[in-house]
PyMOL Python script that loads the backbone (N, CA, C, O; Angstrom):
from pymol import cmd

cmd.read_pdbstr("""\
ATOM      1  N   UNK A   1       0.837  -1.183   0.000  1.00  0.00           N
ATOM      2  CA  UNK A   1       0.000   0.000   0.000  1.00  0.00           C
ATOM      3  C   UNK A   1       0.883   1.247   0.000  1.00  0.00           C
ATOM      4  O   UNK A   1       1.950   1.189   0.611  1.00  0.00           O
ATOM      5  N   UNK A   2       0.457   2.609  -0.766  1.00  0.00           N
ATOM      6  CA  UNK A   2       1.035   3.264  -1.512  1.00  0.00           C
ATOM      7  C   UNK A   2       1.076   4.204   0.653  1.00  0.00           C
ATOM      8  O   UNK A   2       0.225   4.320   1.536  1.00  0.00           O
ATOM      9  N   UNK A   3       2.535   4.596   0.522  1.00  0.00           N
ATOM     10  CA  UNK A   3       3.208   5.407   2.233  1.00  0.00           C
ATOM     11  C   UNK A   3       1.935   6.622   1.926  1.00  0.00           C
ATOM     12  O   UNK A   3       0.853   6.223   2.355  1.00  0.00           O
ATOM     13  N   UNK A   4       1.903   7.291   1.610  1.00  0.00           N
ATOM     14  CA  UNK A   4       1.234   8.967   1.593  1.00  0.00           C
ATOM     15  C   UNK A   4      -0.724   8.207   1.910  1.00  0.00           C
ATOM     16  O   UNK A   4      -1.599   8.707   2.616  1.00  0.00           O
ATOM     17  N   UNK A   5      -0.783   7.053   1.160  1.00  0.00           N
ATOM     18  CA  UNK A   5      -2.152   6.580   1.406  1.00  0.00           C
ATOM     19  C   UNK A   5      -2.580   5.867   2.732  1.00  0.00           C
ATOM     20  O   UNK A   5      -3.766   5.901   3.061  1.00  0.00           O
ATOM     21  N   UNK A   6      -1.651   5.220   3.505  1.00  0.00           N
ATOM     22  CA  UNK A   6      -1.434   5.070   4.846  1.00  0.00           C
ATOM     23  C   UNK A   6      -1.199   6.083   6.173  1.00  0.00           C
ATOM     24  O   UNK A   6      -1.636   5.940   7.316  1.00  0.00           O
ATOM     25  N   UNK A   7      -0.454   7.030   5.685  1.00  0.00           N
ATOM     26  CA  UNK A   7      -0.242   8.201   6.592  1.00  0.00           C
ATOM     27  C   UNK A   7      -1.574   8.989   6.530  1.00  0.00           C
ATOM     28  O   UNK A   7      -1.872   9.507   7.606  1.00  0.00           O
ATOM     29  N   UNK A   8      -2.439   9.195   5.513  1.00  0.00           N
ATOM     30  CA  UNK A   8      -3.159   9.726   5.467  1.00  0.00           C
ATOM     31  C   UNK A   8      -4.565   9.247   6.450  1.00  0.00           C
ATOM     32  O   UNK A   8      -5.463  10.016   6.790  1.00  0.00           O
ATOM     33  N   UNK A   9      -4.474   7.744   6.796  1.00  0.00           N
ATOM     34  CA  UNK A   9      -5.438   6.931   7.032  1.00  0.00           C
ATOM     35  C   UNK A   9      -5.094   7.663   8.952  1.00  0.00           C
ATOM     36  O   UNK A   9      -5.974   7.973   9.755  1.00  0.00           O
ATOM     37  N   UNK A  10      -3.363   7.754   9.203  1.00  0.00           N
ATOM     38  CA  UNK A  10      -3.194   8.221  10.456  1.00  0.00           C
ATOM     39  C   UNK A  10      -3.755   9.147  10.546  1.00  0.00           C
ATOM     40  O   UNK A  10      -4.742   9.109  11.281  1.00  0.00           O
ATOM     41  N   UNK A  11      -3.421  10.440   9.852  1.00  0.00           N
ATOM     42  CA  UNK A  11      -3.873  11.863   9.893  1.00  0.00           C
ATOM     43  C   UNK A  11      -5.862  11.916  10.077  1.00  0.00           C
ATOM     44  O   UNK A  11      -6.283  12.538  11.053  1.00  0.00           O
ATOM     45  N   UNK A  12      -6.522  11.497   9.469  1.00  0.00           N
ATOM     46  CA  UNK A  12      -7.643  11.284   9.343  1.00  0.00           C
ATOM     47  C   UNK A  12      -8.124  11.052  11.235  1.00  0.00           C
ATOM     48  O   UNK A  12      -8.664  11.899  11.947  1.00  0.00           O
ATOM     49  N   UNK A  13      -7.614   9.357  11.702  1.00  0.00           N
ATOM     50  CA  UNK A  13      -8.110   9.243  12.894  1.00  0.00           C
ATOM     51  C   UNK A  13      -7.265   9.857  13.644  1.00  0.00           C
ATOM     52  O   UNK A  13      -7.620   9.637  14.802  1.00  0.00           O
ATOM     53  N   UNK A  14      -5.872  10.838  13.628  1.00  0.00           N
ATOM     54  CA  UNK A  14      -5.565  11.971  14.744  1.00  0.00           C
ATOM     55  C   UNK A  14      -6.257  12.996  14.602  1.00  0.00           C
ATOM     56  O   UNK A  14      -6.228  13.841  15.497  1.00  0.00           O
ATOM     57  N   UNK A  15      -7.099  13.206  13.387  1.00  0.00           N
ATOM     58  CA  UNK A  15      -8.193  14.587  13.675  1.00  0.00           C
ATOM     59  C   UNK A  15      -9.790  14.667  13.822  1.00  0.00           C
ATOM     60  O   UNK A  15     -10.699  15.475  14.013  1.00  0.00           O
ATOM     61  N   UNK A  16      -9.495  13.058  13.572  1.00  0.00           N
ATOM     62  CA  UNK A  16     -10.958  12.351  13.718  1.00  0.00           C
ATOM     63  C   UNK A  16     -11.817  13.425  12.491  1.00  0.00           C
ATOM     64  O   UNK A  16     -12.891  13.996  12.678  1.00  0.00           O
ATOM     65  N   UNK A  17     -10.950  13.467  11.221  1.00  0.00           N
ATOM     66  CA  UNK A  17     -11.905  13.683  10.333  1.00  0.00           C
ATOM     67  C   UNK A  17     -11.778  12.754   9.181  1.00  0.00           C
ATOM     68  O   UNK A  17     -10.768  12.861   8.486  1.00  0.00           O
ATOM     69  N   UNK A  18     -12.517  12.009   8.937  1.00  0.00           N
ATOM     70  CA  UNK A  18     -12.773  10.636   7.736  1.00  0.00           C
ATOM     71  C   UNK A  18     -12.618  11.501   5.970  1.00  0.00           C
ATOM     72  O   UNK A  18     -12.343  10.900   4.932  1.00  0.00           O
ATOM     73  N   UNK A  19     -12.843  12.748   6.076  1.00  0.00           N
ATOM     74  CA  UNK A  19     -12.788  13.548   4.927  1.00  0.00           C
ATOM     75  C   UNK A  19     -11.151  14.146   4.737  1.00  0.00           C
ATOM     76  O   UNK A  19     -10.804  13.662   3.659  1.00  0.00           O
ATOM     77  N   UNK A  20     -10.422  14.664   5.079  1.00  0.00           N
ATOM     78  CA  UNK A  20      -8.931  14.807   5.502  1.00  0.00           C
ATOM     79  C   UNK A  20      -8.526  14.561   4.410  1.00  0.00           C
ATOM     80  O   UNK A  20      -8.854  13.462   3.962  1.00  0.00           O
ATOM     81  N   UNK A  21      -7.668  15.456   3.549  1.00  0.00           N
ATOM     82  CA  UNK A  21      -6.659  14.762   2.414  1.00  0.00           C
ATOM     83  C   UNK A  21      -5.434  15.797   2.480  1.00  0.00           C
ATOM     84  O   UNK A  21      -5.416  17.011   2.274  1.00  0.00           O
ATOM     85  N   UNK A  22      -4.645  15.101   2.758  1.00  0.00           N
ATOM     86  CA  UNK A  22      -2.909  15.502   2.912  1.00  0.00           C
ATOM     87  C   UNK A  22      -2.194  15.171   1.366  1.00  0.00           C
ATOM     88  O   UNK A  22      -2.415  14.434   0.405  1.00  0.00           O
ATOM     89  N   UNK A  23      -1.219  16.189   1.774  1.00  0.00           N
ATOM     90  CA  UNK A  23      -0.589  16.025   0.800  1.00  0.00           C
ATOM     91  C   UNK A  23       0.795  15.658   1.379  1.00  0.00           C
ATOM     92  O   UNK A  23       0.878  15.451   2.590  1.00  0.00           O
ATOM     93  N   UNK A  24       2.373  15.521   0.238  1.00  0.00           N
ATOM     94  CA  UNK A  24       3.136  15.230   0.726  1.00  0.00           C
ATOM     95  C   UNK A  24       3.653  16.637   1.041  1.00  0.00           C
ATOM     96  O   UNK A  24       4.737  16.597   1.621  1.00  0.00           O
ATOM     97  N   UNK A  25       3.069  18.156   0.768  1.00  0.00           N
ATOM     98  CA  UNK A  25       3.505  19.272   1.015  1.00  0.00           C
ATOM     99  C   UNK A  25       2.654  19.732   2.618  1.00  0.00           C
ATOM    100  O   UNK A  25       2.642  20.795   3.238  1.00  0.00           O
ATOM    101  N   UNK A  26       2.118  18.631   2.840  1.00  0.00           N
ATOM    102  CA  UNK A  26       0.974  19.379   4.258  1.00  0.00           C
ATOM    103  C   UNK A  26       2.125  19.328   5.099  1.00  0.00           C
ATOM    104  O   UNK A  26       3.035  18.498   5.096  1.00  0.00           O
ATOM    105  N   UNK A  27       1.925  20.530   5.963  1.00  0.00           N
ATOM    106  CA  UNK A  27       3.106  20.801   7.301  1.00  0.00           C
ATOM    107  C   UNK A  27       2.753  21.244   8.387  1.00  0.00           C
ATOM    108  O   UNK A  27       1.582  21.575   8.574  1.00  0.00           O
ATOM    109  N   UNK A  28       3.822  21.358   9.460  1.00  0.00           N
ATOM    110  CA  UNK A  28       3.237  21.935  10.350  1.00  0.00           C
ATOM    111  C   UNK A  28       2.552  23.452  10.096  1.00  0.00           C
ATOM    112  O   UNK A  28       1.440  23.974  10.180  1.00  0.00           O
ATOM    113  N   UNK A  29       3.840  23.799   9.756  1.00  0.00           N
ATOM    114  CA  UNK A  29       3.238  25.529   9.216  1.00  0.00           C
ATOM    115  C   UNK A  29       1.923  25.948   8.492  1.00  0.00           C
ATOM    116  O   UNK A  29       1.319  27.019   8.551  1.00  0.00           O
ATOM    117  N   UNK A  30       1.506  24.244   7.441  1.00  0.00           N
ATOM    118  CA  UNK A  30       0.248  24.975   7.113  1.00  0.00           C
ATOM    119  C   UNK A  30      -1.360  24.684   7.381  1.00  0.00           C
ATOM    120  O   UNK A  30      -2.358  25.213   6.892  1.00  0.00           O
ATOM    121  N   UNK A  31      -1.192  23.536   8.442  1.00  0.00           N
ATOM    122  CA  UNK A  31      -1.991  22.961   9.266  1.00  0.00           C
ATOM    123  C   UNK A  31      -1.744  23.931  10.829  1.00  0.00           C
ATOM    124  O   UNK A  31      -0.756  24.034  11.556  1.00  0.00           O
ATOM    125  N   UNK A  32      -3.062  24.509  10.904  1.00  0.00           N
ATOM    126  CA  UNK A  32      -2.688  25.189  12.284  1.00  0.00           C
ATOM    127  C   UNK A  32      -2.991  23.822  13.224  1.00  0.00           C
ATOM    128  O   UNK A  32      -2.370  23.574  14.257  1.00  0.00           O
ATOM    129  N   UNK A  33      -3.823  23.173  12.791  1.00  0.00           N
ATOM    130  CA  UNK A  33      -4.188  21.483  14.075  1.00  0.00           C
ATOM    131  C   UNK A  33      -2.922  21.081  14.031  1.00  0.00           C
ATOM    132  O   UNK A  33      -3.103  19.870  14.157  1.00  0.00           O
ATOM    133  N   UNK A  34      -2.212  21.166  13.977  1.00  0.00           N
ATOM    134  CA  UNK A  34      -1.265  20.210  13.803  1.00  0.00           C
ATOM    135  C   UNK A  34      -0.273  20.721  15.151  1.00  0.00           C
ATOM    136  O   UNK A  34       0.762  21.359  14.956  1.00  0.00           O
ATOM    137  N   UNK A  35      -0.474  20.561  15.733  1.00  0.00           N
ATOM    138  CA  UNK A  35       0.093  20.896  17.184  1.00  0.00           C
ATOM    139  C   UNK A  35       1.309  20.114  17.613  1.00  0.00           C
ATOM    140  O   UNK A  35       1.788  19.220  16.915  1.00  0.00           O
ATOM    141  N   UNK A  36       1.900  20.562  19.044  1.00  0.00           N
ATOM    142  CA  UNK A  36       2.616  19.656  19.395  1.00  0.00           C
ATOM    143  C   UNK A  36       2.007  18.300  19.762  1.00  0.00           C
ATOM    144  O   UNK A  36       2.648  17.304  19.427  1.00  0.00           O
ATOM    145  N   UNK A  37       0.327  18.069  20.700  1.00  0.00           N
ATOM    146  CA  UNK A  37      -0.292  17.380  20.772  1.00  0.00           C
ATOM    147  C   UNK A  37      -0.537  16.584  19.520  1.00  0.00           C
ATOM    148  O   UNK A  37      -0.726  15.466  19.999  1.00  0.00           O
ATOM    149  N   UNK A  38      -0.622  16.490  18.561  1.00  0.00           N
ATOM    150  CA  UNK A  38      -0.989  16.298  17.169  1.00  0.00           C
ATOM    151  C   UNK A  38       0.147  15.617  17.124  1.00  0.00           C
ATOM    152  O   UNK A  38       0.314  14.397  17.104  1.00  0.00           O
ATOM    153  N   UNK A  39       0.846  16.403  17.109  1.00  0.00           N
ATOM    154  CA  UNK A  39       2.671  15.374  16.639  1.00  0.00           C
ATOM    155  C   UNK A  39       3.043  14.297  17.243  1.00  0.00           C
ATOM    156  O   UNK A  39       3.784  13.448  16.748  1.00  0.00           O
ATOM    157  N   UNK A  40       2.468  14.257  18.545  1.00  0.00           N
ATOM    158  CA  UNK A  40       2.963  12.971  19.119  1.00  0.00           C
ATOM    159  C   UNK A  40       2.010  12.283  18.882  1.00  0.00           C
ATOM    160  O   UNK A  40       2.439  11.137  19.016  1.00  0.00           O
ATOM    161  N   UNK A  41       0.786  12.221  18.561  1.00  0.00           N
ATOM    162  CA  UNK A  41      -0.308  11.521  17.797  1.00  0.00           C
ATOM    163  C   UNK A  41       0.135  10.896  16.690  1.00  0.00           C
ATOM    164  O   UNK A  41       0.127   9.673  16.550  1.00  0.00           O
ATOM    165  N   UNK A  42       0.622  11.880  15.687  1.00  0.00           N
ATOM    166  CA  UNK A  42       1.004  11.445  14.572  1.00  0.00           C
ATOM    167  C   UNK A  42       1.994  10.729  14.445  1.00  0.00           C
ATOM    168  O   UNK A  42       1.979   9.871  13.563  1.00  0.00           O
ATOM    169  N   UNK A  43       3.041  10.868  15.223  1.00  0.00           N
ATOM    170  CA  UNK A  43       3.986   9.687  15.685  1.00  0.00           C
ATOM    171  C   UNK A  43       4.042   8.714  15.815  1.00  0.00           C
ATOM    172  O   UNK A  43       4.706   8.057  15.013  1.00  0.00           O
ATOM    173  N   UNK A  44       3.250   7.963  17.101  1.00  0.00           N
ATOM    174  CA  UNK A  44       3.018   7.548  17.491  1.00  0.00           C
ATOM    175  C   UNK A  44       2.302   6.125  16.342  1.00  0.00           C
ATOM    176  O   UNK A  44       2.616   4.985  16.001  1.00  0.00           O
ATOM    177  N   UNK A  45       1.073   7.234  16.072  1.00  0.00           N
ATOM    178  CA  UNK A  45      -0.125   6.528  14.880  1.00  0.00           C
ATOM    179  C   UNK A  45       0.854   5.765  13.990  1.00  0.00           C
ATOM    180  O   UNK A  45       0.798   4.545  13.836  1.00  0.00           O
ATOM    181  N   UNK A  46       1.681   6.502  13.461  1.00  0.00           N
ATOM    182  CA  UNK A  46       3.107   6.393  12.183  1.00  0.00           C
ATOM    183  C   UNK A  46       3.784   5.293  12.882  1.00  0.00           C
ATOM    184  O   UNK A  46       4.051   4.379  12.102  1.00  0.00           O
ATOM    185  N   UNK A  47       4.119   5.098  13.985  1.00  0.00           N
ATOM    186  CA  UNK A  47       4.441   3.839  14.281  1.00  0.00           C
ATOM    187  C   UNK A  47       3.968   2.429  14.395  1.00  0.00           C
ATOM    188  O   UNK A  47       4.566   1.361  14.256  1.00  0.00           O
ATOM    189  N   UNK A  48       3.022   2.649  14.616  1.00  0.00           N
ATOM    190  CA  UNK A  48       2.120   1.815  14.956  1.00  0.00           C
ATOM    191  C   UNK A  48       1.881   1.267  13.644  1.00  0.00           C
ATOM    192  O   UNK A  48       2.561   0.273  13.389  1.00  0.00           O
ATOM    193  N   UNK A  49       0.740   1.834  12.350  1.00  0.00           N
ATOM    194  CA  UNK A  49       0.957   1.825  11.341  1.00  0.00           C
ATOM    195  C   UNK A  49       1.829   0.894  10.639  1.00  0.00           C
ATOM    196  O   UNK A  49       1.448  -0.163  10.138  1.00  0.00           O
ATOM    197  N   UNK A  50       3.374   1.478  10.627  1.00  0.00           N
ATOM    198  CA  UNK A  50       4.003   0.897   9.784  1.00  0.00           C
ATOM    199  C   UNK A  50       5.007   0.078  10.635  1.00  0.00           C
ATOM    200  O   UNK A  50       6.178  -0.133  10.319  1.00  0.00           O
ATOM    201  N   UNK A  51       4.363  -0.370  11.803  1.00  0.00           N
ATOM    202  CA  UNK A  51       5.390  -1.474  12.543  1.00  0.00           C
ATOM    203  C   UNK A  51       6.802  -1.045  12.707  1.00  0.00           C
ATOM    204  O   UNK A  51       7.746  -1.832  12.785  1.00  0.00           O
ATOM    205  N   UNK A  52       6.918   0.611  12.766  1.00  0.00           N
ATOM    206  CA  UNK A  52       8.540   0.666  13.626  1.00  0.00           C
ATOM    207  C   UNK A  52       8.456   1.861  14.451  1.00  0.00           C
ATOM    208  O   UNK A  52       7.355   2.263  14.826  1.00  0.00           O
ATOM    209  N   UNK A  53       9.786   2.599  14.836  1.00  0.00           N
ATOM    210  CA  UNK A  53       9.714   2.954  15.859  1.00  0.00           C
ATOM    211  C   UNK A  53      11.039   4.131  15.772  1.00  0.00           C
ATOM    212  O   UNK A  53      12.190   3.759  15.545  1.00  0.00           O
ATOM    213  N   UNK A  54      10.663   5.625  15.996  1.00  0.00           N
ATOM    214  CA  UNK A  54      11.317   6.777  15.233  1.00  0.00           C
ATOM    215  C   UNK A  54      12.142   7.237  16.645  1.00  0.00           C
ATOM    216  O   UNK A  54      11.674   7.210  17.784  1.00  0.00           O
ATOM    217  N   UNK A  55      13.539   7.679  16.233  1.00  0.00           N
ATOM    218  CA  UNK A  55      13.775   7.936  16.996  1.00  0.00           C
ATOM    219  C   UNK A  55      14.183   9.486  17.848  1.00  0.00           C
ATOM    220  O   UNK A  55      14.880  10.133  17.066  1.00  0.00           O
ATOM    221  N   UNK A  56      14.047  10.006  18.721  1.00  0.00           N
ATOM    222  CA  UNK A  56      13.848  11.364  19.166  1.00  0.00           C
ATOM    223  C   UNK A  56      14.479  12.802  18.025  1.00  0.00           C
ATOM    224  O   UNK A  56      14.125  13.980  18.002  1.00  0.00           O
ATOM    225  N   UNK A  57      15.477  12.089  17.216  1.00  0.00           N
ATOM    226  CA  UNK A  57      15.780  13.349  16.285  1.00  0.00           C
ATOM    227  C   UNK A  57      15.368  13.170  15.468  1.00  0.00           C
ATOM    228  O   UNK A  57      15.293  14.220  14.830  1.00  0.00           O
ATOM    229  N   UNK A  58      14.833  12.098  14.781  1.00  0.00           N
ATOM    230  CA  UNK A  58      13.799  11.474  13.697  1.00  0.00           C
ATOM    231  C   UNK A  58      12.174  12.576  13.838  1.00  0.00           C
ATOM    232  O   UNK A  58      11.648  13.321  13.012  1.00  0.00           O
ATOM    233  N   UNK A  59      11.854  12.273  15.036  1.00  0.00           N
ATOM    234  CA  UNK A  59      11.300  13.632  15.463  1.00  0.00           C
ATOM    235  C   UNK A  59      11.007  15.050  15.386  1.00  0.00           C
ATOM    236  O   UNK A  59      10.112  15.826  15.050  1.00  0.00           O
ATOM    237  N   UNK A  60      12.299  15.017  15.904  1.00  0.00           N
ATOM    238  CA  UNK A  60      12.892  16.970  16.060  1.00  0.00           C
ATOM    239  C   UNK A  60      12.700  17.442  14.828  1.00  0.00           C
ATOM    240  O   UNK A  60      12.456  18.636  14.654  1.00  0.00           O
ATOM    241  N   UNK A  61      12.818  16.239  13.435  1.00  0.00           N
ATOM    242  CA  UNK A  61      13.186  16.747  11.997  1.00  0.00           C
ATOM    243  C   UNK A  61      12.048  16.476  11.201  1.00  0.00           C
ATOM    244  O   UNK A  61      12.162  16.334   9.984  1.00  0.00           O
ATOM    245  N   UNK A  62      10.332  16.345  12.116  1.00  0.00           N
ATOM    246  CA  UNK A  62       9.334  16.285  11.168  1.00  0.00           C
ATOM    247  C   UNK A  62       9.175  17.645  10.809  1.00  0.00           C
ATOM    248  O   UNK A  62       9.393  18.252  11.857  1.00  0.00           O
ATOM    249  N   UNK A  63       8.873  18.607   9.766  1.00  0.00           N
ATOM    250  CA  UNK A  63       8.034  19.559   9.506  1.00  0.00           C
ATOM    251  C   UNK A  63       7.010  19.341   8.362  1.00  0.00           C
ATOM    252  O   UNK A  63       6.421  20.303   7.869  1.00  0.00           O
ATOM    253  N   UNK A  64       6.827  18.226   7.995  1.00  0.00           N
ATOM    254  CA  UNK A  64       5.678  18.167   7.307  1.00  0.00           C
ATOM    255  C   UNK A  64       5.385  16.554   6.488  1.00  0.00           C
ATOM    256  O   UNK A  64       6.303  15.737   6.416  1.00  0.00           O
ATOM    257  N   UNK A  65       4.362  16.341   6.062  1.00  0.00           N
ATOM    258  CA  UNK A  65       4.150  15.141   5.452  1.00  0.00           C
ATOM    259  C   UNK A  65       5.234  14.237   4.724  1.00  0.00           C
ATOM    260  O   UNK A  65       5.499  13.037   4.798  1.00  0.00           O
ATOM    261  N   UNK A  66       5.694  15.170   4.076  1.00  0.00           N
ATOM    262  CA  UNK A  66       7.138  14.405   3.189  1.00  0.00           C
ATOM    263  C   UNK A  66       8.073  14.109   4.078  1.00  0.00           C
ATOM    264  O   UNK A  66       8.567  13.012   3.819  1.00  0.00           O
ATOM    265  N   UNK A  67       8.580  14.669   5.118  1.00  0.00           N
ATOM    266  CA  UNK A  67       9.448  14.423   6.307  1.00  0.00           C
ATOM    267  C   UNK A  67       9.430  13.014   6.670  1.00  0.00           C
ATOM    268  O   UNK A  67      10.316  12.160   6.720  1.00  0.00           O
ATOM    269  N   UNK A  68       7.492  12.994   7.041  1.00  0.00           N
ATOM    270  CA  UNK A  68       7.160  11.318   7.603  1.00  0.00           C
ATOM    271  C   UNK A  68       7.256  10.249   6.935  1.00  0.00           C
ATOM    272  O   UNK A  68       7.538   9.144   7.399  1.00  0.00           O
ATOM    273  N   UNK A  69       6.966  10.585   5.505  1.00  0.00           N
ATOM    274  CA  UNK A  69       7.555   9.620   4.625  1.00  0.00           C
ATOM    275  C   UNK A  69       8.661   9.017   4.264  1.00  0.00           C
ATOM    276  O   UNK A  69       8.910   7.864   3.912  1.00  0.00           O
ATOM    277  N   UNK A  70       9.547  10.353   4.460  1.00  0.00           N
ATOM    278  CA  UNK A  70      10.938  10.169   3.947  1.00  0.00           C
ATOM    279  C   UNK A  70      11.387   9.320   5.214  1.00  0.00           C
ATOM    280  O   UNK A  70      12.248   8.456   5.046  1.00  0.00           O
ATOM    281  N   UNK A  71      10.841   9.527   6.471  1.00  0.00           N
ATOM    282  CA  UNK A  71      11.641   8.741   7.441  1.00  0.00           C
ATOM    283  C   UNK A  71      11.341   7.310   7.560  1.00  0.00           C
ATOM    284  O   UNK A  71      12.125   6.551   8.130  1.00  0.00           O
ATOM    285  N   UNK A  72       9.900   6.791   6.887  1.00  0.00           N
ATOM    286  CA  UNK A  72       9.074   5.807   7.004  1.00  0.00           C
ATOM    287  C   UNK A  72       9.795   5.041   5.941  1.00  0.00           C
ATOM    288  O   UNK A  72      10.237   3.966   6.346  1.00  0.00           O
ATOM    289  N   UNK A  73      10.092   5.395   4.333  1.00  0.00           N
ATOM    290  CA  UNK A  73      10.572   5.036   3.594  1.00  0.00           C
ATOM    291  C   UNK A  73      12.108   4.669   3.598  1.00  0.00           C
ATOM    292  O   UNK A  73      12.747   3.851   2.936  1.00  0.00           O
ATOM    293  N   UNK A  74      12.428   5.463   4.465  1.00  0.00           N
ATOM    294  CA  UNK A  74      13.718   5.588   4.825  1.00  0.00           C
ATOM    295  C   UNK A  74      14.186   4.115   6.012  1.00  0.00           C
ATOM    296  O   UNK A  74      15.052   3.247   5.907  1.00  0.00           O
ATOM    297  N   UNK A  75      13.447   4.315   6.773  1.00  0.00           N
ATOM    298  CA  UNK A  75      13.212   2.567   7.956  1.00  0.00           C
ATOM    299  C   UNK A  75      13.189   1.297   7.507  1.00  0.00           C
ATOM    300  O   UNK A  75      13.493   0.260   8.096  1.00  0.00           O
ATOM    301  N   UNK A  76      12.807   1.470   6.427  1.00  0.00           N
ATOM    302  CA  UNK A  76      11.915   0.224   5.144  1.00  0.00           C
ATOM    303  C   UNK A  76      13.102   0.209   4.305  1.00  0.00           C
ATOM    304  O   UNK A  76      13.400  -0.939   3.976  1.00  0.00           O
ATOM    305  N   UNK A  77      13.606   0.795   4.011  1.00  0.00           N
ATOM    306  CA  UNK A  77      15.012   0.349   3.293  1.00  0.00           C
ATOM    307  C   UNK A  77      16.131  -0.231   4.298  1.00  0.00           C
ATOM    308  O   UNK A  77      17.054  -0.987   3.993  1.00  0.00           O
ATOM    309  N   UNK A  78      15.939   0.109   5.113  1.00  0.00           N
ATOM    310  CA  UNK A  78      17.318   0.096   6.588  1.00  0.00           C
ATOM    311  C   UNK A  78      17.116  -1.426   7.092  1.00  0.00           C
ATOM    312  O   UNK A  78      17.970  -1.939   7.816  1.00  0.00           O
ATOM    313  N   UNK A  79      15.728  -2.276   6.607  1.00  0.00           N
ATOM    314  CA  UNK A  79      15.697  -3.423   7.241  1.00  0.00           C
ATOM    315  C   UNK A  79      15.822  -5.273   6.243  1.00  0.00           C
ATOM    316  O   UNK A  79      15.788  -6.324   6.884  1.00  0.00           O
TER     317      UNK A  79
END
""", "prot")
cmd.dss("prot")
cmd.show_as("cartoon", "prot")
cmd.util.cbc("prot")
cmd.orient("prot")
């Protein structure tokens, strides 16, 4: 299943909206929901999800959808 179509499935139940469509340009900056609360949601969700597990500067270095991918895609090659 296509990464941006999975993350999206996270984003959806961290805002509990079923309508929700992200892009790989959605960010913090242009999502005001997107909080610190939100982030560790989205984290979290992103782990869970794709069965691994990010680590604190993996973190520090989300600012937006492509970030989560790149790190998700990035895990998935590393194994």
């Amino acid at each position: 299943m296509d990464t941006l179509y999975r993350l999206q499935s996270v984003f959806r139940n961290v805002f509990d909206d079923p309508t929700l469509k992200i892009t790989k340009e959605t960010s913090t900056a242009s999502f005001p929901e997107w909080d610190s609360v939100a982030m560790v949601q989205i984290v979290l969700g992103t782990e869970v999800e794709f069965g691994i597990r990010f680590t604190t500067d993996a973190v520090a270095s989300i600012r937006s959808v492509a970030d989560i991918a790149r790190l998700v895609e990035n895990h998935a090659g590393n194994e």
